[in-house]
C-alpha positions as CSV (number, residue, x, y, z in Angstrom):
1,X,84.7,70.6,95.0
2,X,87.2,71.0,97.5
3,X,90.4,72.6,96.9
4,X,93.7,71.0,97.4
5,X,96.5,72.7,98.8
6,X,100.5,72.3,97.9
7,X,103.2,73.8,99.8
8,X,105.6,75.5,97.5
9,X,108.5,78.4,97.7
10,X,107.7,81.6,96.5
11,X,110.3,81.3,94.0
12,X,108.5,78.5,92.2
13,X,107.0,79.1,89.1
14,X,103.4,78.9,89.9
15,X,103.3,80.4,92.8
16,X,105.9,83.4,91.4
17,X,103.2,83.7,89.0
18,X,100.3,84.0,90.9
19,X,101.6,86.7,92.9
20,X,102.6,88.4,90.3
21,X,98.7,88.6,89.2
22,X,98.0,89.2,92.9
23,X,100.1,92.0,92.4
24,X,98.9,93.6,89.7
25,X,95.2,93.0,90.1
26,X,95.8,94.8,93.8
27,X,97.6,98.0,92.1
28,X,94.9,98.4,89.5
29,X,92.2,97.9,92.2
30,X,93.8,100.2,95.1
31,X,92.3,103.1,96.3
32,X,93.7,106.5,94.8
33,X,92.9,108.9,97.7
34,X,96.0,106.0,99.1
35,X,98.3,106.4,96.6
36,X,100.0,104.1,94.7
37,X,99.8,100.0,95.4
38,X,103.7,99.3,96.9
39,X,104.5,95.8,95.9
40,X,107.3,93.9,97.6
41,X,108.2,89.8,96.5
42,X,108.2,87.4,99.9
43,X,111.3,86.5,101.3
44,X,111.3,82.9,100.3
45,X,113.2,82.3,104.0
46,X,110.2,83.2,105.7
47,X,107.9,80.3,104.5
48,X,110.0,77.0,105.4
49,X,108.6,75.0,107.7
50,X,108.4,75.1,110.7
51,X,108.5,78.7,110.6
52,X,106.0,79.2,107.7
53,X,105.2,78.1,104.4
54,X,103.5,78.9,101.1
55,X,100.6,77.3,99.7
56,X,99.1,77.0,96.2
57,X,95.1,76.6,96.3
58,X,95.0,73.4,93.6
59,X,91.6,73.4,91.6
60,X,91.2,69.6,90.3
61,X,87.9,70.0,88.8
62,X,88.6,73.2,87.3
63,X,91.3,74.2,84.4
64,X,94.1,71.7,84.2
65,X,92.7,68.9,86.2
66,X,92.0,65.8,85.2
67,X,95.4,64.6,83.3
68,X,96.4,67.4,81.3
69,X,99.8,69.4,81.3
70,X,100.0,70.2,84.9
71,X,100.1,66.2,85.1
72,X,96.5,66.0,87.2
73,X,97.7,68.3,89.6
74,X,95.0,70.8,89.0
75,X,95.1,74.1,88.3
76,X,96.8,76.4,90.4
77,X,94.3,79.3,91.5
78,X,94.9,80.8,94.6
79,X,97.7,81.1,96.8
80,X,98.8,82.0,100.5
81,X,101.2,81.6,103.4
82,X,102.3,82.2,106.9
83,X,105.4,82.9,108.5
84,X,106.3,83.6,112.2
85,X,106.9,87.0,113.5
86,X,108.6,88.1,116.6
87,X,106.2,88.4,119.3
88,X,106.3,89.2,123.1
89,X,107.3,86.4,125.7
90,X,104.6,83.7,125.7
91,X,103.0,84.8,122.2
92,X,103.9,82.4,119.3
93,X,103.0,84.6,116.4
94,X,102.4,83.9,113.0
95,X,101.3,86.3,110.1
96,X,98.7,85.6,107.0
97,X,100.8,87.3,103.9
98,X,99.4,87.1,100.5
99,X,95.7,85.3,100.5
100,X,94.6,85.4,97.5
101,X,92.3,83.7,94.8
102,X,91.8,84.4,91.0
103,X,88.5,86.3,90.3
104,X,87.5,83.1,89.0
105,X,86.9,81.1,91.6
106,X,86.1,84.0,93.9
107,X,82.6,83.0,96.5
108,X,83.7,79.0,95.9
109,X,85.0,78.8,99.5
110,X,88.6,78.2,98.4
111,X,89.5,81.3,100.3
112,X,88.0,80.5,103.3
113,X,89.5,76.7,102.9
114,X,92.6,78.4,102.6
115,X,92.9,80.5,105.7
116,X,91.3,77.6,107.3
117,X,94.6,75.5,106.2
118,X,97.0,78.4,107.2
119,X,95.5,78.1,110.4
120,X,95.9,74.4,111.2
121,X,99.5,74.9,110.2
122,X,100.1,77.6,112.5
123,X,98.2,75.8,115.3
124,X,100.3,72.6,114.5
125,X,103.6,74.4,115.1
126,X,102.5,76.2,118.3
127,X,100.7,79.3,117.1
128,X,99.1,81.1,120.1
129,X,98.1,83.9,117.7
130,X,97.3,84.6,114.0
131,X,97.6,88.6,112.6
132,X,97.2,89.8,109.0
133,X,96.8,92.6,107.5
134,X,94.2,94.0,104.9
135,X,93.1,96.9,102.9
136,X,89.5,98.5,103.9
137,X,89.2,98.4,100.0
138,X,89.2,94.4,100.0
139,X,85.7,94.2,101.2
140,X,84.8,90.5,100.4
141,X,87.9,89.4,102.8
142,X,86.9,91.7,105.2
143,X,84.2,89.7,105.5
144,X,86.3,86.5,105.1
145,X,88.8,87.6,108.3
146,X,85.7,88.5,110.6
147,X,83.5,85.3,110.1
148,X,86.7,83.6,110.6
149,X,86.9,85.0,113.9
150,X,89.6,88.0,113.7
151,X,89.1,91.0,115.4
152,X,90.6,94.3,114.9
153,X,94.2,95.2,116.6
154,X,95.9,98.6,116.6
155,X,98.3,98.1,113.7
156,X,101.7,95.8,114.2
157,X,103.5,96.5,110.9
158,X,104.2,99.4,109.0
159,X,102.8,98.0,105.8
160,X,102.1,101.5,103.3
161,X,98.7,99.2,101.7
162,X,97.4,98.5,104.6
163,X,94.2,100.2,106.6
164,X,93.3,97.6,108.8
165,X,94.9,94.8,111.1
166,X,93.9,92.2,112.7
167,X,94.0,89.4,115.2
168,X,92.6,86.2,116.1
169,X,93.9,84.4,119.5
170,X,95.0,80.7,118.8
171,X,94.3,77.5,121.4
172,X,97.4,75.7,122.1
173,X,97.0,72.3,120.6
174,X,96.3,69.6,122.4
């Protein structure tokens, strides 16, 4: 089944809550010849259209769908967002923060639907380029971010989790 996708703020309830998992499942996964997992909450200003936004990965033939408390909305498994970064003169830049699916669902494609969306969006509002940023420890979205067709960039953040960027060049939309 194909996952749907709902834009909502980081401060909303769901998604506030699957970050938090993010969060934790990240520190008790990180490396410790790295050091400690830093985790830092999203500005909520930096996911408002049009200069980003914040998706929950709905799961409608999974837990919740079909009727019950969440009101047929699905269940809310995964989660992700862009937001535009400064960028030299004739770069429109935008940043994947915070792809990320419960174990769960993990190798049902919703990731890769996911990115997939983020993408669109980005392209839609004039992306040139997408970046992100990963941890070499993340293998499976290592994976993800190369078939997807990013390639590795010297790094454009300072972000203390992170051991590998990347980059993927963006068509301008016809």
């Amino acid at each position: 089944m194909t996952p749907r996708f709902e834009p909502a703020a980081v401060t909303d309830a769901a998604a506030h809550a699957l970050l938090t998992e993010y969060f934790e499942h990240r520190a008790q996964g990180f490396p410790a010849a790295q050091g400690s997992y830093s985790t830092t909450y999203p500005d909520p200003r930096d996911f408002v259209p049009p200069n980003g936004v914040f998706l929950l990965v709905l799961d409608e033939g999974g837990e919740g769908g079909g009727g019950g408390a969440d009101g047929g909305r699905g269940a809310a498994v995964g989660c992700g967002g862009i937001r535009r970064l400064d960028a030299p003169a004739g770069i429109v830049r935008f940043e994947v923060k915070h792809l990320w699916m419960q174990p769960r669902t993990q190798g049902r494609g919703f990731g890769r639907a996911l990115l997939g969306e983020l993408e669109r969006r980005a392209r839609e509002w004039g992306a040139t380029e997408l970046v992100l940023d990963t941890n070499s420890s993340l293998r499976a979205a290592d994976g993800l971010y190369r078939s997807s067709g990013f390639a590795e960039v010297e790094p454009y953040n300072d972000n203390p989790n992170a051991t590998t960027w990347f980059a993927k060049p963006l068509g301008r939309v016809p």
